[in-house]
LOROPA-119449 format. One record per residue (C-alpha): residue number from 1; x, y, z negated; residue in one letter. Coordinates in nm, 4 decimals. Layout:
N
NUM,X,Y,Z,A
...
***
This chain:
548
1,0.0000,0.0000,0.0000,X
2,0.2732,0.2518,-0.0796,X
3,0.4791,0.1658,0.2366,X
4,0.1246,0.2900,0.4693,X
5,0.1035,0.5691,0.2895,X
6,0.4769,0.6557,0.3192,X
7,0.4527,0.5698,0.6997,X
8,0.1673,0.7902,0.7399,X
9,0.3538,1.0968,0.5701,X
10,0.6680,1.0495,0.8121,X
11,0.4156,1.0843,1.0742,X
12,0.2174,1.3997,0.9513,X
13,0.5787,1.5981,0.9547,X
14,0.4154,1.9242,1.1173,X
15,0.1133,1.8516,0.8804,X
16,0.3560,1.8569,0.6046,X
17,0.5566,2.1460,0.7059,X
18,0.2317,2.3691,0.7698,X
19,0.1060,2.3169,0.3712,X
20,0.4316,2.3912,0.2581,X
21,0.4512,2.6863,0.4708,X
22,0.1396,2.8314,0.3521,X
23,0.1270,2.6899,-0.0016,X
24,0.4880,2.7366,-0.0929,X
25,0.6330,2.9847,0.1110,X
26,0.5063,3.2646,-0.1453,X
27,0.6550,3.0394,-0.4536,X
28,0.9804,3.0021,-0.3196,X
29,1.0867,3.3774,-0.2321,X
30,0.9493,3.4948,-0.5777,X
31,1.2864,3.4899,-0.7396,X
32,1.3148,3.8111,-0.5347,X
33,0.9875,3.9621,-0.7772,X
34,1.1741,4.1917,-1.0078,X
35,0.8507,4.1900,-1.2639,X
36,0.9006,3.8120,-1.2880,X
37,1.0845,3.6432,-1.5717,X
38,1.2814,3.2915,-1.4778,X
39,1.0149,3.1449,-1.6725,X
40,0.7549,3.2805,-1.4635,X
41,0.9131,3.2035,-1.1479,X
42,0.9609,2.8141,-1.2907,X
43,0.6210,2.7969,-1.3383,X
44,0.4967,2.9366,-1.0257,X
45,0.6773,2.6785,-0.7822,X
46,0.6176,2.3937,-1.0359,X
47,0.2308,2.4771,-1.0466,X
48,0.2687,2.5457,-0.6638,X
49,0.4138,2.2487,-0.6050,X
50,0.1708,2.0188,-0.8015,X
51,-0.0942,2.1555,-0.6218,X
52,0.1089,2.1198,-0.2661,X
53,0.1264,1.7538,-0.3537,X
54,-0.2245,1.7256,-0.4577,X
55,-0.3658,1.9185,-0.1591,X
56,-0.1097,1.6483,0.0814,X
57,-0.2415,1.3656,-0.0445,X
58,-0.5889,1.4116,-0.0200,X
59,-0.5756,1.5257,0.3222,X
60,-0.4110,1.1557,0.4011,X
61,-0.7641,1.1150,0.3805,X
62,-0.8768,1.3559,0.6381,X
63,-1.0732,1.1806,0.9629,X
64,-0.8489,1.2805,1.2258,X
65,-1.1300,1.4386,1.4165,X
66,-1.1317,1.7124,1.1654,X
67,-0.7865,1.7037,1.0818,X
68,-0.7192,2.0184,1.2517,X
69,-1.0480,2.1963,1.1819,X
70,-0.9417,2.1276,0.8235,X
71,-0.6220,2.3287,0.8661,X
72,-0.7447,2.5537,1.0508,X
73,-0.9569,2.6685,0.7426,X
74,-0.6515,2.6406,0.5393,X
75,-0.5005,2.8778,0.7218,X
76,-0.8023,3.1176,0.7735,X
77,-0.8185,3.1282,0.3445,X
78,-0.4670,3.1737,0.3031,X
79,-0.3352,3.4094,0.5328,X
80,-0.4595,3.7506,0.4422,X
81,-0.3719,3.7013,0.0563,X
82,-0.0404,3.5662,0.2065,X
83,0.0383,3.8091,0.4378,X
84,-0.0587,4.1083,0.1643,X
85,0.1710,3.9493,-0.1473,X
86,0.4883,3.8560,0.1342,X
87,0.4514,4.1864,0.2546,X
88,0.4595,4.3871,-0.0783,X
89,0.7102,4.1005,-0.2085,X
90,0.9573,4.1783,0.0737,X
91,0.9342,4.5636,0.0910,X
92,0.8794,4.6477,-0.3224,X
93,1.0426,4.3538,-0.4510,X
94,0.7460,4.2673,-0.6751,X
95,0.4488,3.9881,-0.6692,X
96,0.1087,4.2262,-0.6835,X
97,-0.0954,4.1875,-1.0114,X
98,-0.4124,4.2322,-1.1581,X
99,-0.4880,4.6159,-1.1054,X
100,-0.3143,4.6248,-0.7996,X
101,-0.4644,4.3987,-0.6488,X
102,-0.8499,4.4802,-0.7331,X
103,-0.7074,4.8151,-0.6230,X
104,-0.6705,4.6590,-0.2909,X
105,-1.0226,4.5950,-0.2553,X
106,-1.1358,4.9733,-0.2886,X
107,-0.9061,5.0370,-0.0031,X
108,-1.0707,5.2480,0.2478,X
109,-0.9293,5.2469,0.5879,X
110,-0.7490,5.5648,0.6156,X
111,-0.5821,5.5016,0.2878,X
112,-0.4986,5.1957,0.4620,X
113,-0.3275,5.4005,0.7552,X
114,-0.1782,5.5938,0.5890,X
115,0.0171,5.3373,0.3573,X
116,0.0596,5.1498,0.6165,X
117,0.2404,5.4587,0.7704,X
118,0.4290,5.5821,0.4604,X
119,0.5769,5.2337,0.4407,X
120,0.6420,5.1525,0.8317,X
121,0.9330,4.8426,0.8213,X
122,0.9190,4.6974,1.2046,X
123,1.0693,4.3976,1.0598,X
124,0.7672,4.3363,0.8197,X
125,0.5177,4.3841,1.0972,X
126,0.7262,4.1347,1.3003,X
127,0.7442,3.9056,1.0234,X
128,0.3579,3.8784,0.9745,X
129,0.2976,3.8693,1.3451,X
130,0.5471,3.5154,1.3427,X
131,0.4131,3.4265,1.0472,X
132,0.0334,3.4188,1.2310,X
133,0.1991,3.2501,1.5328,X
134,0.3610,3.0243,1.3642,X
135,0.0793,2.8606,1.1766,X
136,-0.1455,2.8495,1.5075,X
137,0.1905,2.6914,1.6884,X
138,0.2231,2.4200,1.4065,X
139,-0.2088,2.3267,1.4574,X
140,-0.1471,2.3594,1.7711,X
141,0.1116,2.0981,1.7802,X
142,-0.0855,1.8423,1.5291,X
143,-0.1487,1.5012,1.6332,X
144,-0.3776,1.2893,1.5567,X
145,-0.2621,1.0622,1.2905,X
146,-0.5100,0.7530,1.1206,X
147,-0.6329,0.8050,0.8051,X
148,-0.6008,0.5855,0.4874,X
149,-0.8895,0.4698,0.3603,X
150,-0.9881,0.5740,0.0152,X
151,-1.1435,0.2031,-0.0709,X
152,-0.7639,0.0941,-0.0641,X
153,-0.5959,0.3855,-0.2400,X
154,-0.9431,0.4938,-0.5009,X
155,-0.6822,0.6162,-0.7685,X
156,-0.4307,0.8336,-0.5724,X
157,-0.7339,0.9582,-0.3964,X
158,-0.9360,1.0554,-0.7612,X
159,-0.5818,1.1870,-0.8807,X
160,-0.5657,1.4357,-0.5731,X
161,-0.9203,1.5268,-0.5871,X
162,-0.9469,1.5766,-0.9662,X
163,-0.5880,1.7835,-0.9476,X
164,-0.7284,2.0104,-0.6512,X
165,-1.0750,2.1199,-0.8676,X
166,-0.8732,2.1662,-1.1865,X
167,-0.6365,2.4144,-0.9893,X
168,-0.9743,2.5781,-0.8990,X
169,-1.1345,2.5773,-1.2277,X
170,-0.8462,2.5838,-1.4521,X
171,-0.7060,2.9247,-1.5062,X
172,-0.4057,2.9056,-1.6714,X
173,-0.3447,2.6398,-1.3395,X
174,-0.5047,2.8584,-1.0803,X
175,-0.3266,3.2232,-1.1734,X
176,-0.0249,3.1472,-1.0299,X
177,-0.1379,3.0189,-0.6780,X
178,-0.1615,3.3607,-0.4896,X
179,-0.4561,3.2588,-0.2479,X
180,-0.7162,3.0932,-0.5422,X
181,-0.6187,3.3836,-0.7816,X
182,-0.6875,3.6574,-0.4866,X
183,-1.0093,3.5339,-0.4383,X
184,-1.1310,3.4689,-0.7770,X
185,-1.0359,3.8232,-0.8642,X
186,-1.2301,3.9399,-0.5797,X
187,-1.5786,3.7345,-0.7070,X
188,-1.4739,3.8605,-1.0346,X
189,-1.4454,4.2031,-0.9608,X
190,-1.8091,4.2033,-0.7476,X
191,-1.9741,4.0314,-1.0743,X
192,-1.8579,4.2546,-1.2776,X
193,-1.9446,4.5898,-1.0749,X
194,-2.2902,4.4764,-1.0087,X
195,-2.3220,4.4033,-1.3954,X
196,-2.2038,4.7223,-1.4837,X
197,-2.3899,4.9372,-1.2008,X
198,-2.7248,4.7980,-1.3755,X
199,-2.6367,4.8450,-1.7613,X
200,-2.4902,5.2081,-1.6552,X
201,-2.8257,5.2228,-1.5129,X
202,-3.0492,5.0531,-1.7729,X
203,-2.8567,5.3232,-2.0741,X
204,-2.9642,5.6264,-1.8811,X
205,-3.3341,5.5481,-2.0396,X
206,-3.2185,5.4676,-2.4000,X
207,-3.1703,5.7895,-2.6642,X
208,-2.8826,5.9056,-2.7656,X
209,-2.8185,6.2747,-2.8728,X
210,-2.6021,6.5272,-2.8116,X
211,-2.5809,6.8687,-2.9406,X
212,-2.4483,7.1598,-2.7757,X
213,-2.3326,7.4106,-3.0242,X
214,-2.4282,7.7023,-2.8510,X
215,-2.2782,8.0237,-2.7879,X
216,-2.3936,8.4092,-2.6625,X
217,-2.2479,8.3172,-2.3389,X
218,-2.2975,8.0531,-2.0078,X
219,-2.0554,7.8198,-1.9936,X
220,-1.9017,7.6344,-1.7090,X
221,-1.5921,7.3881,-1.7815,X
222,-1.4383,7.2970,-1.4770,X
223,-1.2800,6.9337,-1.4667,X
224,-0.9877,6.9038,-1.1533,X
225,-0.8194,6.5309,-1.1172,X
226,-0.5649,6.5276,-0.8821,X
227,-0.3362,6.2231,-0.7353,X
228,-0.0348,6.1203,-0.7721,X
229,0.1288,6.4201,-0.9034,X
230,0.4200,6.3636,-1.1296,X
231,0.5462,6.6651,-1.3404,X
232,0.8816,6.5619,-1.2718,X
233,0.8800,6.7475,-0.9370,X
234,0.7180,7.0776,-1.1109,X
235,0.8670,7.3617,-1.1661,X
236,0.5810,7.4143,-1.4627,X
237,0.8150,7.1339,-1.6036,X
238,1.1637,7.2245,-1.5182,X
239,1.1842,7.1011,-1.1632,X
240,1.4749,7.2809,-0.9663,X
241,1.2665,7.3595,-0.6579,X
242,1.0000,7.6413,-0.7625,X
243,0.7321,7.3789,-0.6300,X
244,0.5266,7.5940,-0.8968,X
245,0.4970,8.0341,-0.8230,X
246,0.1832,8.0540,-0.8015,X
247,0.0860,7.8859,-1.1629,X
248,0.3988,7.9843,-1.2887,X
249,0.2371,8.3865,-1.1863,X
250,-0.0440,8.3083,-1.4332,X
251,0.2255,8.3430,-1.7275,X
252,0.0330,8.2946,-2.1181,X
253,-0.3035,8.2629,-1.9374,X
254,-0.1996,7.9288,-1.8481,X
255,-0.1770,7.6519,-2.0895,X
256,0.1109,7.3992,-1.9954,X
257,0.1124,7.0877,-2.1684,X
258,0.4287,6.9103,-2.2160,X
259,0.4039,6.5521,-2.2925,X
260,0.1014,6.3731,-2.1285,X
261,0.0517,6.0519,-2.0456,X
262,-0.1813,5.8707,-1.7921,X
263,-0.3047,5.5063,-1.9268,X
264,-0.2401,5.3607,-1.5919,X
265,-0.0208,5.4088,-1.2544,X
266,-0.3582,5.3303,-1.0172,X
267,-0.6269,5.5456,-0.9481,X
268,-0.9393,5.2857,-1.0352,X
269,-0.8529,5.2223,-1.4079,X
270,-0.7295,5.5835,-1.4709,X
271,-1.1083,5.6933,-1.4043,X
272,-1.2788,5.4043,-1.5644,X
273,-1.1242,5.5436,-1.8800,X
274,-1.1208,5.9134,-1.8124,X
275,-1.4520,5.9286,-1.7606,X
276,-1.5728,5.6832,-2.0275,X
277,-1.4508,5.6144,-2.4202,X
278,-1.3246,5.2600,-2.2667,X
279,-1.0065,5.1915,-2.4339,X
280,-0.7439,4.9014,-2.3917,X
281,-0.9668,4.7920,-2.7492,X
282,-1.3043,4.8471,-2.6637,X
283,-1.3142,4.7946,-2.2699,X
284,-1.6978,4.7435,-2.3113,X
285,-1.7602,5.1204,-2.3870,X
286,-1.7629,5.1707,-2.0169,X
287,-2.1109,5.0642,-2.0293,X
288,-2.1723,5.0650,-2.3988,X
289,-2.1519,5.4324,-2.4683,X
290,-2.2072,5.7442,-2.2449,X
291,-1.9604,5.8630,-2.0201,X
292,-1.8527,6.1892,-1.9502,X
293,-2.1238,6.3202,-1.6930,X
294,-2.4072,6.1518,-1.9145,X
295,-2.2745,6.3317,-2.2024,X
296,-2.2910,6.6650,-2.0433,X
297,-2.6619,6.5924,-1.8639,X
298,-2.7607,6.4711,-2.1856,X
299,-2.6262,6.8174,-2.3551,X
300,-2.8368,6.9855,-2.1025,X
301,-2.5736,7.0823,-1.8746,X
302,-2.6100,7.0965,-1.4562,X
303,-2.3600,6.8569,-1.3779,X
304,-2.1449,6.8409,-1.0257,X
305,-1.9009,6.6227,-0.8404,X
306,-1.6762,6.7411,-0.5332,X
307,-1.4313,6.5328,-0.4108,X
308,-1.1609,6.5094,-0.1496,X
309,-1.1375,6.1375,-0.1941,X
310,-1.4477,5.8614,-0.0740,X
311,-1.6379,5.7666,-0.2623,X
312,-1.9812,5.5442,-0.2086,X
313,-2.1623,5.4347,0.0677,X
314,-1.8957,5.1877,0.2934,X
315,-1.6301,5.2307,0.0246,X
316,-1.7920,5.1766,-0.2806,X
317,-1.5413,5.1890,-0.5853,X
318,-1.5792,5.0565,-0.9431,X
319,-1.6300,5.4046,-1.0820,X
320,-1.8866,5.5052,-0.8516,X
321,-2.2121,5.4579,-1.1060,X
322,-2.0123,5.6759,-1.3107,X
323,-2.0142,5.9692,-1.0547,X
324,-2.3700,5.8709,-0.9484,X
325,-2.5091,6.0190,-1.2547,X
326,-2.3671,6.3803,-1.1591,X
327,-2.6690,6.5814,-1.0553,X
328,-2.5603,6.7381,-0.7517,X
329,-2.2544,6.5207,-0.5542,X
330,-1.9919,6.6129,-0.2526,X
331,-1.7984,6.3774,-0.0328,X
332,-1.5778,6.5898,0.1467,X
333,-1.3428,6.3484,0.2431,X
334,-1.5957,6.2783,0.5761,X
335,-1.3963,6.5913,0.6851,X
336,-1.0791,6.4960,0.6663,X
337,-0.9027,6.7943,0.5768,X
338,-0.6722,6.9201,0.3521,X
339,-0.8066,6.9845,0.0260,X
340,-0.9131,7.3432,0.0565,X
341,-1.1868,7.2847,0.1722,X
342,-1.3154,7.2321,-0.1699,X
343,-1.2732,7.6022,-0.2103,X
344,-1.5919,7.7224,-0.0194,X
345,-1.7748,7.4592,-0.1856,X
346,-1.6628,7.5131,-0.5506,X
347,-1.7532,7.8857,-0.4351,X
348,-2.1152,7.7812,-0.3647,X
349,-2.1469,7.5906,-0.6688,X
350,-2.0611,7.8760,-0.9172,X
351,-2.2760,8.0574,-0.7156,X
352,-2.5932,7.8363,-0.7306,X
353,-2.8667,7.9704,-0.9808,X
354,-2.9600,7.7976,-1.3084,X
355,-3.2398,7.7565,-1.5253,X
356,-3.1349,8.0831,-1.7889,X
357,-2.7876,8.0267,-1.9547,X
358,-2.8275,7.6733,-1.7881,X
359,-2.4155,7.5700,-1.8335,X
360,-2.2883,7.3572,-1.5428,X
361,-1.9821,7.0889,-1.5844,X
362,-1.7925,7.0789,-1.2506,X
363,-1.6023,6.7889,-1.1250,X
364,-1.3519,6.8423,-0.8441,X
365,-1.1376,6.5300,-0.7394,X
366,-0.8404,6.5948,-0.5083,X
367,-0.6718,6.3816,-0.2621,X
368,-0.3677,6.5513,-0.3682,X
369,-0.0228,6.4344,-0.3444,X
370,-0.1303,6.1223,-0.2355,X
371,0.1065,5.9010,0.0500,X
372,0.1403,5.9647,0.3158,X
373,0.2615,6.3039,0.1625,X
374,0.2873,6.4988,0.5081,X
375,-0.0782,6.4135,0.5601,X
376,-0.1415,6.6761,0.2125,X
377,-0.0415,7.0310,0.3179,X
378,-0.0532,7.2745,0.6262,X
379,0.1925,7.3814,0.7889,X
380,0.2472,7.6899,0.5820,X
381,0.3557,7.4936,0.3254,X
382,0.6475,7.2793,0.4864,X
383,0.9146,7.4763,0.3263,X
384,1.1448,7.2411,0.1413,X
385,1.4075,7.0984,0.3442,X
386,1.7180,6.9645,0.1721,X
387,1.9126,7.0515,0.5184,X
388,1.8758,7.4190,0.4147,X
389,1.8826,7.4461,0.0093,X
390,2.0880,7.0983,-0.0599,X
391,1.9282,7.0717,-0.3785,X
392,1.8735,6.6736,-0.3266,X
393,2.1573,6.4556,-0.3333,X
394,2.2387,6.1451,-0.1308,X
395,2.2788,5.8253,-0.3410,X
396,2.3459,5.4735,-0.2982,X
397,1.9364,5.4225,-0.3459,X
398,1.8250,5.7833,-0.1650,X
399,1.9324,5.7997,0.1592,X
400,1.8562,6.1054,0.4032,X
401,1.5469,5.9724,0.5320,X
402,1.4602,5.9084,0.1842,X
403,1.5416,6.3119,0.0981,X
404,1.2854,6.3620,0.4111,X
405,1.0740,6.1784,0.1929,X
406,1.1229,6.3869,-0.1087,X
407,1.0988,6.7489,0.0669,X
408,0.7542,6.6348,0.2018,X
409,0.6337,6.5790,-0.1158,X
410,0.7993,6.8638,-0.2882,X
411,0.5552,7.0496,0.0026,X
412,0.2416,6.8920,-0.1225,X
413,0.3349,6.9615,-0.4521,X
414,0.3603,7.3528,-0.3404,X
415,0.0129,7.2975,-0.1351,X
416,-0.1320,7.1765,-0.4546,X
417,-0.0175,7.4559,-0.6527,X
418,-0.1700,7.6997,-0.4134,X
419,-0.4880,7.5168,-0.4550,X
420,-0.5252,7.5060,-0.8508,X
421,-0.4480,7.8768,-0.8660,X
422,-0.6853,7.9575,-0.6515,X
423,-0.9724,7.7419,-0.7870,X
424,-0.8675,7.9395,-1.1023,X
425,-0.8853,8.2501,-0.9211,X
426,-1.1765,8.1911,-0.8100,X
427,-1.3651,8.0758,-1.1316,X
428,-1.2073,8.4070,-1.2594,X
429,-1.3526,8.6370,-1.0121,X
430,-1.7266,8.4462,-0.9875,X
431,-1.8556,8.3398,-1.3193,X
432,-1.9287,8.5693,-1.5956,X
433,-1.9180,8.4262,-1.9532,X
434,-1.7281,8.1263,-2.0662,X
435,-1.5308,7.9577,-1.8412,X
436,-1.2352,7.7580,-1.8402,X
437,-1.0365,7.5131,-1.6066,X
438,-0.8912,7.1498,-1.6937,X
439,-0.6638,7.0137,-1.4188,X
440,-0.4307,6.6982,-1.4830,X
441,-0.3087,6.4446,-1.2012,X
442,-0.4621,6.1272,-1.2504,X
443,-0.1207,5.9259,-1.2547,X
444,0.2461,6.0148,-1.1403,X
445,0.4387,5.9054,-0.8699,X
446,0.8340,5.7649,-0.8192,X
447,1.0379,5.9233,-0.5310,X
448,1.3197,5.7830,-0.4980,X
449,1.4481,5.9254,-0.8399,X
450,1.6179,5.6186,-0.9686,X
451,1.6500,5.3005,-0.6886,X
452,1.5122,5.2772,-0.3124,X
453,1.1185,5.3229,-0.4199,X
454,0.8272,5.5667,-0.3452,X
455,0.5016,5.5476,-0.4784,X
456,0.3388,5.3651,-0.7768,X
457,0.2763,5.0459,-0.8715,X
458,0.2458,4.8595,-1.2478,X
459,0.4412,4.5750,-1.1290,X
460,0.7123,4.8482,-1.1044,X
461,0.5984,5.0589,-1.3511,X
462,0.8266,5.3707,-1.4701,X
463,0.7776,5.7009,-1.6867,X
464,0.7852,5.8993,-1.3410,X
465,0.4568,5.7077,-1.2727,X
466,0.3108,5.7907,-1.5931,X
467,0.3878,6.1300,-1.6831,X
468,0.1822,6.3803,-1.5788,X
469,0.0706,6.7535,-1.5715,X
470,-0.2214,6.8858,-1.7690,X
471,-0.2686,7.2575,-1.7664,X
472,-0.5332,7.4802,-1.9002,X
473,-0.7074,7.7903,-1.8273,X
474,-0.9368,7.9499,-2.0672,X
475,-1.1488,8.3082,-1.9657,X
476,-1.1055,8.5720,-2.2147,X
477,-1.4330,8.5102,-2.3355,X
478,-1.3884,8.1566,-2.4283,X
479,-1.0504,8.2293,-2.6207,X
480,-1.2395,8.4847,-2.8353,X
481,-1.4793,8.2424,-2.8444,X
482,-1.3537,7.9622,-2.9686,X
483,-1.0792,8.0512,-3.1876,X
484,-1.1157,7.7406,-3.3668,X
485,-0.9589,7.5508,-3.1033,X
486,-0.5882,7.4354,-3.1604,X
487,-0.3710,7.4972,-2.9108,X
488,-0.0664,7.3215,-2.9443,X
489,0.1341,7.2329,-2.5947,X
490,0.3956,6.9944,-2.7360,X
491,0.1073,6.7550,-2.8632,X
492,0.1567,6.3679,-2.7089,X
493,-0.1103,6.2906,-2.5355,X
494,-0.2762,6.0404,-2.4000,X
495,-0.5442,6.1288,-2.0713,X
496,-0.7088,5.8608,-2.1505,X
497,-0.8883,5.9894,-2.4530,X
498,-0.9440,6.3492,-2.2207,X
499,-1.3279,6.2584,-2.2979,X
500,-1.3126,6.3842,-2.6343,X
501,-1.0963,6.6645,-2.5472,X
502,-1.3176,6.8329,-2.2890,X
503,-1.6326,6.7861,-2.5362,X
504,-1.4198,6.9277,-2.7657,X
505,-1.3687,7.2359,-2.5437,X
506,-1.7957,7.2102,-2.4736,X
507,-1.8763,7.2034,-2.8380,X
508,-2.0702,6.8978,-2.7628,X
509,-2.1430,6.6973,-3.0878,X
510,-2.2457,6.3388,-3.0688,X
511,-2.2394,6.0227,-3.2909,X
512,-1.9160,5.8620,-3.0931,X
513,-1.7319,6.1791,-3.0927,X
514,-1.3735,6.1607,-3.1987,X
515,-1.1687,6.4977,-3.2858,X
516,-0.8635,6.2980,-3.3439,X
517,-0.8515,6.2129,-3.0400,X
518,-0.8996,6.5773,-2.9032,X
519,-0.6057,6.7882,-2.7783,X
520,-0.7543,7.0899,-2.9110,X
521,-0.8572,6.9859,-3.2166,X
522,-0.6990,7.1083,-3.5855,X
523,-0.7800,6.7282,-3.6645,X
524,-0.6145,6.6010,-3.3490,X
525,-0.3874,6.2393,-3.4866,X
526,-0.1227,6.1616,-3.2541,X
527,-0.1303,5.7695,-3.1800,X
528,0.0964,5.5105,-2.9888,X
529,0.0300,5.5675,-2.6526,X
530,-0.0154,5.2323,-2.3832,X
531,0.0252,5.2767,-1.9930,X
532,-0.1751,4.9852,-1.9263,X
533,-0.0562,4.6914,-2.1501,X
534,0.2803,4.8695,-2.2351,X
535,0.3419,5.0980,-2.4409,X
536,0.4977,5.4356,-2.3530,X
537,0.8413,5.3150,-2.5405,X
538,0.8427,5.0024,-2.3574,X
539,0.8109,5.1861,-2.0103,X
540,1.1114,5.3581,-2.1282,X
541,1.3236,5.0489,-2.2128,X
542,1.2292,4.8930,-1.8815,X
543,1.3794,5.1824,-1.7267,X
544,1.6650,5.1776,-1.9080,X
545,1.6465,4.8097,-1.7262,X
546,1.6228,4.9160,-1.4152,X
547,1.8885,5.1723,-1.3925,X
548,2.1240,4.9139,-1.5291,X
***
């Protein structure tokens, strides 16, 4: 019995080859993952290779009339997962995770483009056209082999089958085989937004209270998130290039706060918890307790929500019931245009009419310094270029096309200063009463400031990812105002508890309110401070790593 199954394995050598090309291809180039431990990359090709076994055997099984169908499917299930962790393995260095890869599935297609753009390696693309070919060349070249039949070999075939559904059931077993883990994340991540969606719905109808302390004057707060900013490459924060004149022009009107933190480097989980109380403890608050926009609809306020970025409809993102509750909403990004154009719009808004002293809480997210970076600014604004001021030096990691890199950014950074000041300007010049301005980047960015890497990603996680700006601007009015308010710029801080801090700034009162956790708050507690699962010190220390 063992010598026909042996025989039949000699003869199913493309067979062989394929599975191992698509099962263990991954496993076998992930010592080059630099988040992986040699523990983690032991287990990975030991699990993979289990499974590789248990998946060859029971196709020994196959009728050879569906032989290639079978592998065809094999193939079709694989190779996009494939393709996307090779890809990101061979050009970052890292095997995608979690976050990044649920991030992946919120992907609209010009961020697509333009990552695909910012990223360009001809010898990647090359590699994942062979790596198509190749598969259809090997099916292609099948033959027909017999079966064995499972009467004769009922254990080896139970042992396959029973190995295959615990690698699909199983998930200490199943997280480390790329393909099964991709798509269980993906059903995962569809349960869980329709779950939400409906109890962010269903909480809408139950009471809860909150009380607007109020004051002799409308209010309107004004809430800006940018993207991908890192303060690193402001001159707010020390930055050589004056990326910064026209905030900087503001002088003690604007509030510059030192030593903020983002709790993630990706877009999706930085909202879920700036816009809820969800924590890294209490994850459930997302739909548990209000978030921000219920608060302030609930406190009577006319809520609103511009952005620059999609949001909805085709590209629906896990945030989205959050915005949804905003009374009056904006996708902009239809336009694709820089992001001025939120200017005539945030114009309108103040402009709109209320119900008397009817306060409004405006939302404005920018695409901001998002890749591809030359895609962020007109041409005004391309005015850094290291060929003329030599204030970027070559280095063994930052080469001159990466300085290229690094002036176009330095430009958005410049384009996005224009833009804050004059939202400020402009909420200065339009709206009598209280008024003040909140903008902070929603995470950082890396370029090229300590190895060959641009952009962000928690598998290569770094403090230039994670610190970010937070500024302030607060009307005359609303200083006299609110004199209680604590202003203290060298507080560490943690964006992910900016929920409190802009009720804080409302005067909204409610029974989950926190003033420890507010920035402007005389009872403000500074705590440790997590980027994800790490904590701000251990982001450190892996740099530290990295350098070395």
């Amino acid at each position: 019995m063992v010598n026909s199954v042996l025989k039949i394995l000699v003869k199913k050598k493309l067979q062989f080859f394929f599975l191992f090309y698509l099962v263990l291809l991954l496993p076998v180039l992930s010592p080059l993952a630099e988040n992986l431990t040699k523990q983690d990359v032991l287990w990975l090709i030991s699990a993979n290779c289990i499974l590789f076994i248990a998946i060859l055997i029971l196709l020994l099984f196959a009728s050879p009339r569906w032989e290639k169908r079978i592998y065809t499917g094999i193939f079709v299930i694989a190779y996009l997962p494939g393709s996307i962790y090779i890809s990101y393995l061979l050009f970052a260095h890292v095997l995608l995770q979690g976050n990044s890869i649920i991030s992946l599935f919120e992907t609209n297609p010009t961020e697509s483009k333009e990552f695909l753009a910012h990223y360009f390696n001809p010898w990647i693309i090359v590699g994942f056209v062979v790596y198509i070919f190749l598969c259809f060349f090997i099916i292609w070249k099948m033959r027909a082999v017999p079966r064995i039949k499972i009467k004769e070999h009922k254990a080896l075939f139970v042992s396959a089958l029973v190995g295959v559904i615990l690698f699909l059931v199983v998930p200490p077993l199943s997280k480390p085989v790329y393909f099964i883990q991709f798509y269980k994340l993906f059903v995962h991540y569809k349960i869980r937004l329709d779950k939400e969606e409906k109890a962010i719905i269903a909480r809408q109808s139950q009471a809860y209270v909150v009380n607007d302390i109020d004051s002799a004057y409308q209010k309107t707060i004004v809430l800006v998130i940018g993207e991908s900013l890192t303060r690193t490459h402001m001159s707010l924060y020390g930055y050589p290039r004056e990326t910064n004149p026209r905030l900087a022009s503001l002088g003690d009107s604007l509030l510059v706060y030192k030593d903020v933190l983002s709790p993630q480097v990706h877009t999706i989980p930085v909202l879920r918890s700036v816009m809820t109380m969800a924590d890294r403890n209490n994850p459930n608050n997302i739909t548990q307790k209000p978030s921000l926009i219920e608060l302030f609809n609930r406190a009577g306020y006319k809520t609103y929500f511009i952005s620059t970025q999609p949001f909805g409809g085709n590209f629906k993102t896990s945030y989205d019931a959050l915005l949804n509750l905003s009374q009056y909403s904006c996708d902009l990004s239809i336009e694709n245009q820089p992001d001025e154009i939120v200017l005539p719009k945030f114009e309108e808004v103040l402009k709109q009419q209320t119900s008397a002293k009817q306060n409004k809480l405006i939302i404005i997210h920018l695409i901001g310094n998002h890749m591809a970076y030359e895609f962020r600014y007109t041409p005004s604004f391309n005015v850094f270029n290291n060929n003329k001021d030599h204030m970027i030096k070559e280095t063994e990691y930052r080469d001159k096309q990466a300085i290229h890199t690094i002036d176009k950014y330095d430009n958005s950074v410049l384009y996005n200063d224009d833009l804050v000041y004059k939202l400020i300007k402009t909420l200065q010049n339009k709206q009598k009463g209280e008024s003040a301005l909140i903008y902070f980047s929603d995470h950082g960015e890396e370029i090229y400031d300590m190895r060959n890497f641009s952009g962000h990603a928690y598998e290569k996680i770094s403090t230039y990812m994670c610190e970010v700006p937070f500024v302030v601007w607060l009307s005359s009015n609303y200083r006299n105002m609110r004199s209680d308010l604590s202003i203290v710029p060298e507080r560490p801080y943690s964006t992910g508890d900016v929920i409190f801090s802009i009720s804080d700034l409302a005067n909204l009162k409610y029974e989950d309110y926190d003033d420890t956790k507010s920035i402007f708050s005389k009872n403000f507690v500074p705590t440790e401070r997590y980027i994800g699962n790490k904590t701000y010190d251990e982001v450190k220390a892996l740099q530290k790593n990295y350098k070395k």
